[in-house]
VOSE-865845 format. One record per residue (C-alpha): residue number from 0; residue in one letter; x, y, z. Coordinates in pm, 1 decimal. Example, Ala and Ser with C-alpha at 12.3 -4.5 7.8 and 13.67 -1.06 7.14 Angstrom:
<sites>
{site 0,"A",{1230.0,-450.0,780.0}}
{site 1,"S",{1367.0,-106.0,714.0}}
</sites>
This chain:
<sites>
{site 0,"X",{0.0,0.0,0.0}}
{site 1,"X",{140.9,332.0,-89.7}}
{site 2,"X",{148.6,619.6,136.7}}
{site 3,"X",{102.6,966.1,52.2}}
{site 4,"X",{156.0,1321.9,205.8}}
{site 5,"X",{-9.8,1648.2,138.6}}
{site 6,"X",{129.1,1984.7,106.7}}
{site 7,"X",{105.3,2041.0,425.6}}
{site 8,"X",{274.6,1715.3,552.4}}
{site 9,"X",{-41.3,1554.8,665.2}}
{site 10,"X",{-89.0,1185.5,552.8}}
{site 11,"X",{-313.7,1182.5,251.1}}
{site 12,"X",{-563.9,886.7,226.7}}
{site 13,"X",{-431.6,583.0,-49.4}}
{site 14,"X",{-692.2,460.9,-309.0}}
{site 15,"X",{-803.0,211.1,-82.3}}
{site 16,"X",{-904.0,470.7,218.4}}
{site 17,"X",{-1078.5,640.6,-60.9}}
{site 18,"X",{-1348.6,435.0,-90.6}}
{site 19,"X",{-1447.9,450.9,323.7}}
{site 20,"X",{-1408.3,644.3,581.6}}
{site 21,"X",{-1091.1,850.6,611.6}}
{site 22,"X",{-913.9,1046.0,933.3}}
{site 23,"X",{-629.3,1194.8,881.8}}
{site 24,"X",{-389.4,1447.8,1079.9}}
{site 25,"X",{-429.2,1793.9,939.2}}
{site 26,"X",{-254.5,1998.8,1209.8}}
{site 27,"X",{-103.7,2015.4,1528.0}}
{site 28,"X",{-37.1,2310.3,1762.9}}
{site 29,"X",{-29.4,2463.3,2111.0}}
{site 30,"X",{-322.0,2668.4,2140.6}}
{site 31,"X",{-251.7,2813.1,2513.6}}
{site 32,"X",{17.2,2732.5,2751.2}}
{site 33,"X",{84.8,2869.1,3099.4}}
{site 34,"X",{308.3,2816.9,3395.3}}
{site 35,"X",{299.8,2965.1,3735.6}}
{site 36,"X",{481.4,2902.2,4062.8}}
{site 37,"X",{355.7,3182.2,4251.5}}
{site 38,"X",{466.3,3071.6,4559.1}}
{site 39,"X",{856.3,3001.1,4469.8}}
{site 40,"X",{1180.6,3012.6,4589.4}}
{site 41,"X",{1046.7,2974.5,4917.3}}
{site 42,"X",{808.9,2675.9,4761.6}}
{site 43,"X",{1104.3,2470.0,4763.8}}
{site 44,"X",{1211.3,2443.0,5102.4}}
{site 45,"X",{855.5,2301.5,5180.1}}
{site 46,"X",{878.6,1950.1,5333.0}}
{site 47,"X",{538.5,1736.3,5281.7}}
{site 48,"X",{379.1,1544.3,5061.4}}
{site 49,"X",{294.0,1706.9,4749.6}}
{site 50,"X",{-78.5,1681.1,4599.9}}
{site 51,"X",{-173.4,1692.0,4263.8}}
{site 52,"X",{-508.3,1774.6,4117.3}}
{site 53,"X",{-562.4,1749.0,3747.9}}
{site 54,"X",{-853.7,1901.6,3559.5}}
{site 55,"X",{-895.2,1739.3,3168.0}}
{site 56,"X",{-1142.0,1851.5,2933.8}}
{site 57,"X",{-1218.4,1868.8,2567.5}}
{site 58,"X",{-1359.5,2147.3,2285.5}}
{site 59,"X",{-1450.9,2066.8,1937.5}}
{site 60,"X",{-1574.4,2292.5,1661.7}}
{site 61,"X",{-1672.5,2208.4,1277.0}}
{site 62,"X",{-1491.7,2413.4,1097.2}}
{site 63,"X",{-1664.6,2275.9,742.9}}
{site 64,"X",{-1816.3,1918.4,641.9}}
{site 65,"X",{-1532.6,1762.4,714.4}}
{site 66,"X",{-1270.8,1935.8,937.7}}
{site 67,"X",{-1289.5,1936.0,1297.4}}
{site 68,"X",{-1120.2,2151.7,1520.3}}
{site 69,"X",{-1057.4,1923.4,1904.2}}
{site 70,"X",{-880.8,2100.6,2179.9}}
{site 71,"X",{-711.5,1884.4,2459.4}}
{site 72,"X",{-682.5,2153.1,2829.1}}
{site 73,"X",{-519.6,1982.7,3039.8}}
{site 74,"X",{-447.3,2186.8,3424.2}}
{site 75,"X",{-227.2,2018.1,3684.3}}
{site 76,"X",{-271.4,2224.9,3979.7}}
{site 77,"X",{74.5,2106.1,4276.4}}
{site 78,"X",{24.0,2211.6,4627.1}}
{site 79,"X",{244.7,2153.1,4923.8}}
{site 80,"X",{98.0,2169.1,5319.5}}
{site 81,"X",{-180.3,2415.7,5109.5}}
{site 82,"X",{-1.0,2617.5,4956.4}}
{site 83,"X",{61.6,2606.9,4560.2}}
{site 84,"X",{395.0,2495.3,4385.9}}
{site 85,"X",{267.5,2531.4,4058.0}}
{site 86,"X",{13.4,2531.3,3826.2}}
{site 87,"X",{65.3,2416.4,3468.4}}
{site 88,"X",{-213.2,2472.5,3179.9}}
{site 89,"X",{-163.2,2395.5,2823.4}}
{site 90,"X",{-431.5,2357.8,2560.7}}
{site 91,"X",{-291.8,2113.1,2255.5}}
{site 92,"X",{-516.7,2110.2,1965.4}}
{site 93,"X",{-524.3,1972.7,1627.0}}
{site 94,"X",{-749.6,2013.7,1288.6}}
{site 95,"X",{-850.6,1626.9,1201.9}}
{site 96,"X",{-1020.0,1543.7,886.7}}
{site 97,"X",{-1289.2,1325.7,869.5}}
{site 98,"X",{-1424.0,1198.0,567.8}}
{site 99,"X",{-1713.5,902.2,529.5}}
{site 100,"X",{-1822.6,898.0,894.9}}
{site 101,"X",{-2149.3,900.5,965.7}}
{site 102,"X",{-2271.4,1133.2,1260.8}}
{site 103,"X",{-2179.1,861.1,1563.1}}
{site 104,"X",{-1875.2,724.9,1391.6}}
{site 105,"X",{-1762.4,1123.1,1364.7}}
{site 106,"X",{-1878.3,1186.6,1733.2}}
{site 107,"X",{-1642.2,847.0,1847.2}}
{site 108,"X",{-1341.2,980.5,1676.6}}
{site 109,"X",{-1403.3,1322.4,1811.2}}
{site 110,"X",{-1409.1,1199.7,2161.2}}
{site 111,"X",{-1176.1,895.7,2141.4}}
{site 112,"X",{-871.6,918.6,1863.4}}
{site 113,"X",{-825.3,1275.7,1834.4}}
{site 114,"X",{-754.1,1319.0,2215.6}}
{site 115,"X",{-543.2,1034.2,2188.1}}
{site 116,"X",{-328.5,1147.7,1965.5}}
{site 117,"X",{-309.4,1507.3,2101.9}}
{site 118,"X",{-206.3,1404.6,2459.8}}
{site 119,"X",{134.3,1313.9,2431.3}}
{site 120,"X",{207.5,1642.0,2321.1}}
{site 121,"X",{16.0,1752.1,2608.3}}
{site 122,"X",{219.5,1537.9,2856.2}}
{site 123,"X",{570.7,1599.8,2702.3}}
{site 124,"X",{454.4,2037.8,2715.4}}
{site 125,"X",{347.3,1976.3,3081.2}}
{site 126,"X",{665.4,1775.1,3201.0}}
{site 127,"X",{873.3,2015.8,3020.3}}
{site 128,"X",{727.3,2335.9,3175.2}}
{site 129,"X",{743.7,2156.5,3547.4}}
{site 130,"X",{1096.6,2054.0,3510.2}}
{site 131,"X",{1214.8,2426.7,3396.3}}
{site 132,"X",{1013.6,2541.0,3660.6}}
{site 133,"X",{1260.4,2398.2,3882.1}}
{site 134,"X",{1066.6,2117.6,4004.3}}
{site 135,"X",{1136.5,1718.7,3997.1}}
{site 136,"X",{1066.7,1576.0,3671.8}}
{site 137,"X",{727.0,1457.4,3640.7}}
{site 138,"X",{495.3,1213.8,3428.4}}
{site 139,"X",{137.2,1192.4,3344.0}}
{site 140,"X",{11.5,878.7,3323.9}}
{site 141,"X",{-147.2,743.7,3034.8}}
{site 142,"X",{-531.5,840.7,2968.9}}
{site 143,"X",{-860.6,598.3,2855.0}}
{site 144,"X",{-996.1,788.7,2654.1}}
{site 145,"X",{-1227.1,478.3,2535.4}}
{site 146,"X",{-1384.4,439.6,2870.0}}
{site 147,"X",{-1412.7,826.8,2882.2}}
{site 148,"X",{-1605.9,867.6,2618.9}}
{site 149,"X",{-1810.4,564.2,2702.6}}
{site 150,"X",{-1886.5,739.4,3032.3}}
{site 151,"X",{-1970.1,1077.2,2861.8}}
{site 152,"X",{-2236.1,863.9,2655.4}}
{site 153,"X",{-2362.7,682.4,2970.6}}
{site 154,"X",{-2369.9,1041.0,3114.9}}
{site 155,"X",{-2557.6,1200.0,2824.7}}
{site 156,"X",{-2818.6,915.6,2789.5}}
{site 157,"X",{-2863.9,1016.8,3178.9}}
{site 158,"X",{-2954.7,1350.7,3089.0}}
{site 159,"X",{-3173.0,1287.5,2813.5}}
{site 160,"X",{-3352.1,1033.3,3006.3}}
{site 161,"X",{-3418.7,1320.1,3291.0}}
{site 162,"X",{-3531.9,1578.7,3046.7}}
{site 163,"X",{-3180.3,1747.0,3016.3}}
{site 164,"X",{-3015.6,1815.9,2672.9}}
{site 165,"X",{-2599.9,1804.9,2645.3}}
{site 166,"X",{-2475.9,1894.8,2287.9}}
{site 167,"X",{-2116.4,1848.4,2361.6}}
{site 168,"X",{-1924.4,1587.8,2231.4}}
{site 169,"X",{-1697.5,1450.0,2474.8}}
{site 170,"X",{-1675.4,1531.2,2820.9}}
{site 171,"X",{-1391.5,1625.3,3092.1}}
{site 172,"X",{-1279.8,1436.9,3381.9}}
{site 173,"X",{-1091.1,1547.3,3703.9}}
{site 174,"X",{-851.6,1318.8,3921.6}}
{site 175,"X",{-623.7,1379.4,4181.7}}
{site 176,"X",{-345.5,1177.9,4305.1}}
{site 177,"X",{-11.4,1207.6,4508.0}}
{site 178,"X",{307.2,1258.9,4357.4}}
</sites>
């Protein structure tokens, strides 16, 4: 099978793609970033346990038929005996082309692949701005995004069930852990 690229270095579809559905890659980019220690230098004489809290959420526009815009936000919020050693946002996103999808197949890629393959940007932006922060090298683990969306759909079949209407397309998810 022969593979090949657009002008813009995104992965065209072969002949065979052509016939079925087709997602390709248009563009990847750092929409927002942001790093603050507010608390620091004297953030780093603090002895404890540090606490991590980390906020994840999705936003997708149409830009036409078949282009999607999907932005990854990911916020990891680090305090230490309450007080905050730093707070790291970056929002990754990505145009994705979808072609021969029908509404749910478009809504599944939407919430599933393209997260999936925007958040190991998002993890290596997020340990890099930590590290030259001045803190310990750190690593988000890896990210269902599967069962995420599966839950979103549980969660939106909820709603409708109550009365409630939710036109989003995937939804966000908060954890917290220790470091």
């Amino acid at each position: 099978m022969s593979e090949e690229t657009s002008s813009n270095g995104a992965m065209a579809p072969t002949d065979m793609q052509q016939g079925g559905a087709s997602f390709t890659v248009e563009k990847l980019y750092i929409k927002d970033v942001s790093f603050e220690a507010p608390n620091a230098p004297q953030v780093f004489n603090e002895q404890g346990q540090p606490e991590l809290q980390m906020n994840l959420n999705q936003k997708v526009q149409r830009l036409n038929d078949n282009a999607f815009e999907v932005v990854l936000g990911v916020t990891l919020t680090c305090t230490v005996n309450g007080k905050t050693a730093y707070l790291a946002e970056v929002q990754q996103a990505g145009v994705f082309g979808l072609v021969g999808f029908e509404e749910a197949g478009i809504d599944a890629m939407l919430g599933t692949q393209c997260p999936a393959v925007l958040y190991p940007y998002v993890r290596q932006t997020i340990g890099d701005l930590i590290q030259s922060g001045g803190f310990p090298q750190f690593f988000m683990q890896p990210i269902n995004f599967d069962a995420l969306y599966a839950e979103g759909l549980r969660q939106r079949a909820e709603q409708q069930e109550s009365g409630g209407v939710n036109g989003e397309l995937a939804a966000g998810t908060e954890t917290a852990g220790n470091a």
